[in-house]
N, C-alpha and C positions, 0 to 999 in steps of 0.2 A: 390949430387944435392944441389944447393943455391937460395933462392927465393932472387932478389934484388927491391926494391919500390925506383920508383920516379914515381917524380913530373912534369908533363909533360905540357908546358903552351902551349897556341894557339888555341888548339882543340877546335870546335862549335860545330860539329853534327857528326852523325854516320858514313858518309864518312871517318872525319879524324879519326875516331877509326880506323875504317880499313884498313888505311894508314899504320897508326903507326904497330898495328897487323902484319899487312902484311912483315913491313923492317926489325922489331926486330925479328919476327916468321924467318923468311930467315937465321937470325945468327946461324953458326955452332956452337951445342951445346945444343940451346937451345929446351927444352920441351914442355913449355906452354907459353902464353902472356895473361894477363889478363889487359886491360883498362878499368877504368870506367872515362865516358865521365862528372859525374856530380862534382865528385871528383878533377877530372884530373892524378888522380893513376894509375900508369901502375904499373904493377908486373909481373916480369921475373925469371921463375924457370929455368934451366937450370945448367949443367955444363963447366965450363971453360968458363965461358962469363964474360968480364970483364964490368965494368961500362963506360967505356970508349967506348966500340965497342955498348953497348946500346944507348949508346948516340951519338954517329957516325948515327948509324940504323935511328933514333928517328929524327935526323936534317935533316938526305936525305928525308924523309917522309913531311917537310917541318917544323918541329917543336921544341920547345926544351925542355932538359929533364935535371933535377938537383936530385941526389939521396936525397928520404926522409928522 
């Protein structure tokens, strides 16, 4: 298991938390997703998830994510 942090821009309110939650949570691999909406911090534990397919997840959601 690998926890990876970014930086996730766009997000205003609890909706797009659970946007996000929702497209990274779908990735094969992954374990847990943690956003916080006041930071802009997403953190993805999982394995075999690369930053790339995070950030794939994170744009369909409508958003965008840079590793911390």
């Amino acid at each position: 298991m690998q926890t990876q942090t970014f930086a996730v821009t766009g997000m205003t309110c609890q909706h797009c938390v659970a946007s996000v939650t929702e497209e990274v949570g779908e990735l094969a691999g992954v374990s847990s997703v943690d956003v916080d909406l006041a930071s802009g911090r997403l953190q993805v534990t999982g394995q075999d998830v690369t930053a790339e397919q995070v950030q794939a997840a994170v744009a369909e959601a409508g958003y965008s994510a840079d590793p911390a």
